[in-house]
N, C-alpha and C positions, 0 to 999 in steps of 0.2 A: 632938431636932432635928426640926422643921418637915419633912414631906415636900411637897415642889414637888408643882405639881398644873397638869394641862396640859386644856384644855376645844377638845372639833374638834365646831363645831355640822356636823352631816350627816355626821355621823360610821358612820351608818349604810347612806352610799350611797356611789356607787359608789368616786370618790377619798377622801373622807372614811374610808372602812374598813380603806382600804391605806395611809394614814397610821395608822391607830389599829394598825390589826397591826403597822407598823417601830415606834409606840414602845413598846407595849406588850412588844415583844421585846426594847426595851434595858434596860426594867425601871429606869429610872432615877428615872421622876416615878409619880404615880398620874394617869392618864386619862382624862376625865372624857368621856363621849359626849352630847349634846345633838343628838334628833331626833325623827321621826314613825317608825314602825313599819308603821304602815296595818295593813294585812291578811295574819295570818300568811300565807295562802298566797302572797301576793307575796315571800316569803323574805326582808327587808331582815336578817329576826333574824338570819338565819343569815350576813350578813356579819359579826357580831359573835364568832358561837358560838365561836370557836375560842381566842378572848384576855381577859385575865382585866383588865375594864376597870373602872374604884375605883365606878364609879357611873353610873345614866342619869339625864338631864332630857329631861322635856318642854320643847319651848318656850317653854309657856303661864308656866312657872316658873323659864324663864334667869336676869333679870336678879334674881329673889330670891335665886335658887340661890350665882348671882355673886357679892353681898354677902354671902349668907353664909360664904361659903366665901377671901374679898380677897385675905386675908393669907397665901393659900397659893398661890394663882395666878398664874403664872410668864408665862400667854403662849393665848391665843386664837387657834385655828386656826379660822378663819371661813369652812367648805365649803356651806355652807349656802343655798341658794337654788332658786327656780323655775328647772330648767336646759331647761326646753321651748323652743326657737326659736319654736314653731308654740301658744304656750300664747294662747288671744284674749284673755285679764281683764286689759289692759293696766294698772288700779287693784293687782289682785292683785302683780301681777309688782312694782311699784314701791314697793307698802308692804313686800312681803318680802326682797326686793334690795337696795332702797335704803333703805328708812327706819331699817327692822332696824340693817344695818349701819351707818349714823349712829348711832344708838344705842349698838350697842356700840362704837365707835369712841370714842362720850364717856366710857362708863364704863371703859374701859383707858386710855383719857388719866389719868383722874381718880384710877383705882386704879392707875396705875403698874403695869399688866400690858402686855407685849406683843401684838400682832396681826398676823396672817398671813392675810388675806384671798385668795378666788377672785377673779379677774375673768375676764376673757376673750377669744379672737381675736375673737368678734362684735363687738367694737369697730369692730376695722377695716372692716367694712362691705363693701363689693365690693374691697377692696384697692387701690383707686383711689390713695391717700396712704402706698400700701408698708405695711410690717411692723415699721419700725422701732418700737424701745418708749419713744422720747422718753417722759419722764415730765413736762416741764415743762406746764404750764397752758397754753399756747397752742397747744403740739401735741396735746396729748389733747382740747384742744376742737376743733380742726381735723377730726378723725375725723366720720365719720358711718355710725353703723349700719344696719343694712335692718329689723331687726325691733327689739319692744320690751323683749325678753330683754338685747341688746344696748345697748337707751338706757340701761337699768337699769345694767350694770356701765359703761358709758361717763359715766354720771353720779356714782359714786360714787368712780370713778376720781379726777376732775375736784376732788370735794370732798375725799378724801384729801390732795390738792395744796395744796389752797388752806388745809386744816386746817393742816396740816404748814406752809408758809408766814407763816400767823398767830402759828407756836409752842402751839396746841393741838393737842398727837398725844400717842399712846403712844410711850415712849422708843424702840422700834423698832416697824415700823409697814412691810408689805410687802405688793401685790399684784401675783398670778401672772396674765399673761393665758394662760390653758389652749388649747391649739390643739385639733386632733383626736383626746383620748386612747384609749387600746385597753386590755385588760387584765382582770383576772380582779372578778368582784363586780358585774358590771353587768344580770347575769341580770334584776332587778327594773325594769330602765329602759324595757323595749317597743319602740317608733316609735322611740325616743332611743339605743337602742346602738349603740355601733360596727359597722360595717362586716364586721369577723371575726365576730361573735358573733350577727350578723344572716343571716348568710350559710352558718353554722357546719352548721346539721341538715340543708342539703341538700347538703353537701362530705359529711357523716358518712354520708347516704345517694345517694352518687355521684350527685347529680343535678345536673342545670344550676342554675346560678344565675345573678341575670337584675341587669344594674349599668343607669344610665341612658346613652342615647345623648348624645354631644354635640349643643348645639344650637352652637356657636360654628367655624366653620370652621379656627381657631389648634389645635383638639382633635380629633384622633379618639376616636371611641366608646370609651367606659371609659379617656381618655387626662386625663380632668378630674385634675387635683394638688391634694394636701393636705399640712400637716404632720401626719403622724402620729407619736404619739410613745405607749412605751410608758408603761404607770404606773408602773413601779420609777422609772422615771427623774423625771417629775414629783414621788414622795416623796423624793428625794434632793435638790431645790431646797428641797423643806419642811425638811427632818431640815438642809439646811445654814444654812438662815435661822434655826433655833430654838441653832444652835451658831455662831451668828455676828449676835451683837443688836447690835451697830453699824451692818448694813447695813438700808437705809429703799429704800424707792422700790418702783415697777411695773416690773415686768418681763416680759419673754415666757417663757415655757414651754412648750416645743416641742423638737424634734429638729433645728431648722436646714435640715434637707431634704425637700423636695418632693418626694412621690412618688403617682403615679398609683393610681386603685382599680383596673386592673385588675392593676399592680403588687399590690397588697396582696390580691385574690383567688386572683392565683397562688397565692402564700408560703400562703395560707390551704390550696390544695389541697394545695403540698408538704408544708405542714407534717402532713399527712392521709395521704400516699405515695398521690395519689391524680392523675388527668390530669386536667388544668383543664376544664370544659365550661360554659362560659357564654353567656348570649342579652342582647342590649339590647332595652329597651324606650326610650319618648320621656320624658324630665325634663315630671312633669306641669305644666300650665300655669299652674298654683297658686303654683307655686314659682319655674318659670322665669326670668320676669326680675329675681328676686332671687340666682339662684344663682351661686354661686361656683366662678371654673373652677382656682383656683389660691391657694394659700395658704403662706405658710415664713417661718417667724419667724427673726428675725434676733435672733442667743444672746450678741451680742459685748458686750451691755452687763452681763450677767449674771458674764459669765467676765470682763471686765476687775474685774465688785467681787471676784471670788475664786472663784468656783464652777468646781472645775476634774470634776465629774462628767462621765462620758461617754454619750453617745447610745446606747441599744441599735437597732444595723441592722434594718430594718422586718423583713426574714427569720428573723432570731433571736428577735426580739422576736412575734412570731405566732407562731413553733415550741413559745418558751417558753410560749405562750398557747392554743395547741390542745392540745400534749401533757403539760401539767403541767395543765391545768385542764379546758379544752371537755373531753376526750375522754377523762376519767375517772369515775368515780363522782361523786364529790366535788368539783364544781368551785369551790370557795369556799376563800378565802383563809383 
């Protein structure tokens, strides 16, 4: 008997590796990782190290790899992308984002594999047009992004639709717009981590840490909202999409609620046993009138196809994230 064979391009970053550890722990298909590495001492390896994954590809060698490999390929976890907000190569970002993923979106059409692509809250742009995750083509065109991280999945979004529409898609065919996730394996991101993990070495050495002041009078200082949501929960939208290939569509992935950074600083110093001490500084001017004071995905379209997984509480969810990971040896999945 054929063993199924499951491919997560970026499989070696930061959500991409905490999908590769739940499936690699159910031991059911072989796994296939498709990424860049860069530079050992950036650690990407070591989101891998722990899980016995059937095989790597480079990029440069996907869609050979794919064909050679057709008849055993169940389903394409598509993590894969430029996730800098702030990256300038607006050429870069759009052939990797977008073209990529047209790409493979033809050859899973074609090969009768599955797709479970990223996309993202950057769609929604300043929030201006809410959080709902309408999938139809007139509301995902409605959206407007701030940056071109955000054009990039706001346009492939769009073409998903209108593929799926014409009747050229893979038999199922699913994108997650990711809101603000937190969680273990992001040590290699830099500028781009979350919030806890950013903030981690001066909670660990009792020191202040410095959040931005509001510029918007509706906000006190460190009072700006996000969804934050942990990654166990985000693998759990994936792990139910790849055990339920009838359902198709984009949807949000997020926790449903809004909660403030200095929210999420606290939890970071309890989760430490330590007394909160933080300073504002000014939201630089760079970024200012692009910033977002408020973000919360709306889950009801997710849970009415069947996803009845639960939200981990921001507090739990940072406890489980400082004291099973930040604040051990070993903080890799």
């Amino acid at each position: 008997m054929i063993r199924r064979m499951i491919v997560v391009t970026g499989g070696a970053g930061f959500i991409g590796s905490n999908i590769v550890a739940r499936l690699c722990a159910e031991g059911r298909r072989d796994i296939v990782v498709c990424d860049r590495l860069e530079t050992a001492d950036l650690g990407k390896w070591k989101n891998l190290a722990k899980h016995a994954i059937a095989d790597f590809w480079s990029p440069e060698e996907m869609f050979e790899q794919l064909e050679r490999n057709a008849e055993r390929i169940e389903a394409v976890v598509h993590m894969g992308a430029i996730s800098s907000t702030t990256e300038p190569d607006a050429d870069l970002i759009l052939h990797t984002n977008f073209s990529l993923s047209r790409d493979l979106w033809a050859w899973c059409a074609r090969r009768d594999a599955r797709l479970i692509f990223a996309s993202s809250a950057a769609t929604y742009g300043d929030g201006g047009m809410g959080f709902e995750d309408h999938d139809d083509l007139r509301s995902l065109s409605a959206l407007r992004p701030l940056n071109a991280y955000g054009y990039s999945k706001y346009l492939f979004d769009q073409y998903a639709v209108r593929q799926a529409g014409s009747g050229t898609a893979p038999t199922q065919w699913a994108g997650l717009k990711f809101f603000n996730v937190y969680g273990p394996n992001e040590g290699h991101k830099g500028g781009m981590k979350s919030v806890v993990a950013q903030i981690w070495p001066k909670v660990q050495a009792d020191q202040p840490v410095t959040l931005f002041r509001s510029h918007n009078p509706n906000y006190a200082d460190g009072g700006q909202m996000r969804d934050f949501v942990f990654v166990d929960d985000v693998v759990d939208m994936v792990e139910w999409l790849l055990d339920t290939p009838e359902v198709s569509g984009v949807f949000n992935a997020g926790s449903g609620q809004a909660r403030s950074f200095l929210d999420l600083a606290n939890a970071t110093f309890a989760a430490a046993g330590k007394t909160p001490r933080i300073d504002y500084v000014d939201t630089p001017e760079s970024i200012r009138d692009k910033y977002q004071y408020f973000t919360e995905a709306r889950m009801e379209r997710v849970r009415e196809a069947g996803f009845s997984g639960q939200s981990t509480p921001l507090e739990e969810g940072v406890r489980r994230y400082v004291q099973d990971f930040l604040a051990t040896a070993d903080p890799y999945r």
